[in-house]
C-alpha positions in Angstrom: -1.9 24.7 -11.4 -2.4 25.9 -15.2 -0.3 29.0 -14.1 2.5 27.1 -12.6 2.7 24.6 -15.8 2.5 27.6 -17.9 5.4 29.4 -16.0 7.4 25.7 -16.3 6.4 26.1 -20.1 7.6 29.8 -20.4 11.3 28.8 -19.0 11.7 26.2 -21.2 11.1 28.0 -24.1 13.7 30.6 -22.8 16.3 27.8 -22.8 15.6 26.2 -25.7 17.8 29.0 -28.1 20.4 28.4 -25.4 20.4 24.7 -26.2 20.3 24.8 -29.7 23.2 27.5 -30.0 25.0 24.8 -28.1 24.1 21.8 -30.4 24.6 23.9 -33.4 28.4 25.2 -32.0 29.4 21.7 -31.4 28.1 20.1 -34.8 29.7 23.4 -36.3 33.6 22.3 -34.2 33.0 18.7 -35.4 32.7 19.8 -39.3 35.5 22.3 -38.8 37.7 19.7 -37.4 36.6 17.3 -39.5 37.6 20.0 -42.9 40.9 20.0 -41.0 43.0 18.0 -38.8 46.9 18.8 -38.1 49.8 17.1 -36.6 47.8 13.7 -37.1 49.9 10.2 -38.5 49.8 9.2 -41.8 50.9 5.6 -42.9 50.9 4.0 -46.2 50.1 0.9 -48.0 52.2 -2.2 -48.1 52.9 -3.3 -51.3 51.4 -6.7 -51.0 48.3 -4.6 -51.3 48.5 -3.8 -55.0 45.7 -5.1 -57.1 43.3 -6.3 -53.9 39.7 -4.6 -53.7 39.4 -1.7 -51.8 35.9 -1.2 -49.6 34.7 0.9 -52.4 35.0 -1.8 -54.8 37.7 -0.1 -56.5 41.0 -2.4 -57.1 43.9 -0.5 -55.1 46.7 0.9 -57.1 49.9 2.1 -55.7 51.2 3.8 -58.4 47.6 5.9 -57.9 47.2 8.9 -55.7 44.6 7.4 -53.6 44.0 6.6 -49.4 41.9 5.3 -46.9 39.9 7.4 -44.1 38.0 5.7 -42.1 34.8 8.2 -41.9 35.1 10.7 -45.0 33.0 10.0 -48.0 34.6 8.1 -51.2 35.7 9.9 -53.9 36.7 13.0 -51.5 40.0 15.0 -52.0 42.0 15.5 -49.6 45.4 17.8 -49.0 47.7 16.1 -47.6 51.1 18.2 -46.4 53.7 16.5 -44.3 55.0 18.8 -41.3 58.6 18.0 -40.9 59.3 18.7 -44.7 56.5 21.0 -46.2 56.0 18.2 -48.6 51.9 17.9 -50.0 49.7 16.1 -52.1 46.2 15.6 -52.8 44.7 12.1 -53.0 41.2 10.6 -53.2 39.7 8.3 -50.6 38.7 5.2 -52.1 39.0 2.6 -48.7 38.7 2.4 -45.2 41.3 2.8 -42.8 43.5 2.7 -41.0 43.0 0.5 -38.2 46.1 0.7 -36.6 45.7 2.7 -33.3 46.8 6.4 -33.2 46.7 6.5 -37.6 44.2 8.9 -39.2 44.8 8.0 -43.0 46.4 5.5 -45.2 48.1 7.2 -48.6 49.5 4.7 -51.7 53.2 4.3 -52.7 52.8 7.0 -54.8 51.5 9.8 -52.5 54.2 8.6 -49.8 56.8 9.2 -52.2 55.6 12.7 -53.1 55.2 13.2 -48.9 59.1 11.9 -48.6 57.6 9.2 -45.9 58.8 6.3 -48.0 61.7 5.7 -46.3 60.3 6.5 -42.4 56.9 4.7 -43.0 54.9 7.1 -40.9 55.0 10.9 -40.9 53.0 13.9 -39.1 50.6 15.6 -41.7 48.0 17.9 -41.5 45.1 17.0 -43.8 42.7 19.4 -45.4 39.5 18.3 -47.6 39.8 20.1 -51.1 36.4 18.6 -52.2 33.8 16.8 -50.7 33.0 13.4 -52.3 29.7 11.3 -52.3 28.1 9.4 -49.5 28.9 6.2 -51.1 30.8 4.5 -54.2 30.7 1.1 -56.0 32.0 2.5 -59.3 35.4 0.9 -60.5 38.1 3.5 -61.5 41.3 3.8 -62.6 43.2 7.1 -60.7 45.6 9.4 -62.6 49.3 8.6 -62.2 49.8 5.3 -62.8 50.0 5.0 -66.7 51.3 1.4 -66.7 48.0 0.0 -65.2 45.9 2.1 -67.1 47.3 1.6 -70.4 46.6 -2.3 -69.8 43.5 -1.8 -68.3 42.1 0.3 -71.9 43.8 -2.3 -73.5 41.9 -5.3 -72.3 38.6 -3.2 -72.9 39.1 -2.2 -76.8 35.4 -1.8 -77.2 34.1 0.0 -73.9 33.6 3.7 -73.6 35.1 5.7 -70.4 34.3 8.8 -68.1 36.7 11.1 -66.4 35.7 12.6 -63.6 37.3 15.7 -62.0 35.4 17.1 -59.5 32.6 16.2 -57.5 31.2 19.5 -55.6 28.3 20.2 -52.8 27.8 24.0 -54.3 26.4 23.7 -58.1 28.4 27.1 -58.7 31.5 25.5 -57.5 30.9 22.7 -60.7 29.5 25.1 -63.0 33.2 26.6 -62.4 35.5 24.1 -63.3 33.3 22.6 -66.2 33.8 26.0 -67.6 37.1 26.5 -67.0 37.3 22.4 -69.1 35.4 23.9 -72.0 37.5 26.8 -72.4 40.7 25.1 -72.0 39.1 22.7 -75.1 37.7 20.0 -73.9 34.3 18.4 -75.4 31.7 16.0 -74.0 32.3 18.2 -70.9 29.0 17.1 -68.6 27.2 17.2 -65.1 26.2 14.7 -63.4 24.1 15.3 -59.9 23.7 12.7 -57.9 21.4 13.3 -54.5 24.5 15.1 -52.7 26.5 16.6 -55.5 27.2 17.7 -58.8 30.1 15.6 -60.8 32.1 17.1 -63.5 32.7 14.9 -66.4 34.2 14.5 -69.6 32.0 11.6 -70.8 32.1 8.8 -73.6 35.2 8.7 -74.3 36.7 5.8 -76.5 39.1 3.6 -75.4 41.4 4.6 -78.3 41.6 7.9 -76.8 41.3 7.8 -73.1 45.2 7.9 -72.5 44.9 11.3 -75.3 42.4 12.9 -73.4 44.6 12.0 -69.9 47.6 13.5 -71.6 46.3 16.6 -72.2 44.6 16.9 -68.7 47.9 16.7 -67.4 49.3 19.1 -70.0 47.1 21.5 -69.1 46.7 21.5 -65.3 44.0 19.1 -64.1 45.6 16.6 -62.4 42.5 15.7 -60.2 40.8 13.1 -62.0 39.8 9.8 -62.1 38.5 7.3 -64.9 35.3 5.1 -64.6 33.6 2.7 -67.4 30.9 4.8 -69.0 27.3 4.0 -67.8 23.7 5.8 -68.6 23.2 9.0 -66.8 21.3 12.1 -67.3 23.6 15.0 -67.5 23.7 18.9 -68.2 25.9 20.2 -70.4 27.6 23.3 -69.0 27.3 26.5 -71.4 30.0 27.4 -73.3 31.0 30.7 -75.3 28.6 29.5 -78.3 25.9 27.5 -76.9 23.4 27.6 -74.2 23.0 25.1 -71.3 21.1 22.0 -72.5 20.3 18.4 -71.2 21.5 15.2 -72.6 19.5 12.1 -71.3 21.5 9.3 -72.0 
């Protein structure tokens, strides 16, 4: 009896590598397809939708390079490239969507202009992740590219600080990276922030006097990725620079 349970035991453990392989192959084809999807349909915003609450609390913005997805994480960037014309564009998912059968994403007025689909209101994309957001978001942000709502939005809030974030990255190297790349280009108050899943880059407490400077100058110099939150407490690293050593600042 003991010998036959043991033989029973022995097989199983020879399939069990088997099994997992299997498990570990399809979890590995559902994050590569999910990193990548081509020839999928891409639909964007009416316009009636300008200014409602999107389900990550942000307020939608079509002049803002922003979509909805239904399953990829807020705050993730994704390459969008339209097949019939070559046409791409990178825009954050801030909502959920769409819900229209046979749709994979929803872009804003603004990335459907870049993606020539204004005037067809659908188009066949391809869609690649460029950088991996955070699980979940309730911040309230104003996305680049649309300097008519932002300039009002500062201008209601004379007295608040602001934070831009440009990247939010799964790999701490991958940060470390482009807050260097910030500091060298100039750029002070250039922070991390790690949250449980990844490390933001951030150029923090920023007046509202100087928020649309500090955009300008982004743009100016190549880091159109970003997008601008009301400042709150956080405890961040500094990223080293030529002259200084790493430190932290607990705000």
């Amino acid at each position: 009896m003991n010998s036959q349970k043991q033989k029973t035991d022995n097989e199983t453990m020879k399939k069990l590598p088997f099994v997992l392989l299997l498990l570990l192959t399809a979890a590995s084809a559902t994050f590569a397809e999910e990193l990548f999807k081509s020839n999928v349909t891409a639909s964007y915003y009416a316009d009636k939708f300008h200014g409602k609450k999107t389900s990550s609390g942000e307020t939608f913005n079509m002049y803002a390079f922003t979509a909805a997805h239904k399953t990829l994480p807020f705050n993730t960037i994704v390459k969008v490239t339209n097949l019939e014309n070559g046409k791409s564009v990178n825009v954050r998912i801030n909502d959920r969507g769409p819900f229209a059968e046979g749709r994979e994403i929803d872009v804003s007025r603004a990335a459907a202009e870049k993606l020539n689909m204004l005037s067809t209101g659908t188009a066949q994309v391809s869609i690649e992740i460029v950088q991996l957001g955070e699980a979940e978001s309730t911040e309230t942000s104003v996305a680049p590219s649309a300097p008519a709502a932002s300039k009002a939005r500062f201008a209601n809030a004379p007295n608040k600080k602001w934070d831009i974030q440009l990247g939010a990255f799964a790999k701490r190297e991958n940060a470390e990276a482009l807050g260097q790349k910030l500091v060298d280009a100039g750029f002070q108050n250039v922070v991390f922030q790690k949250t449980s899943q990844v490390t933001r880059v951030v150029i923090k407490d920023i007046a509202t006097a100087n928020v649309q400077d500090v955009l300008t100058e982004l743009e100016r110099k190549g880091f159109t990725d970003y997008f601008v939150r009301e400042r709150k407490a956080d405890s961040v690293v500094t990223p080293p620079s030529s002259s200084s050593d790493t430190s932290v600042d607990a705000k």
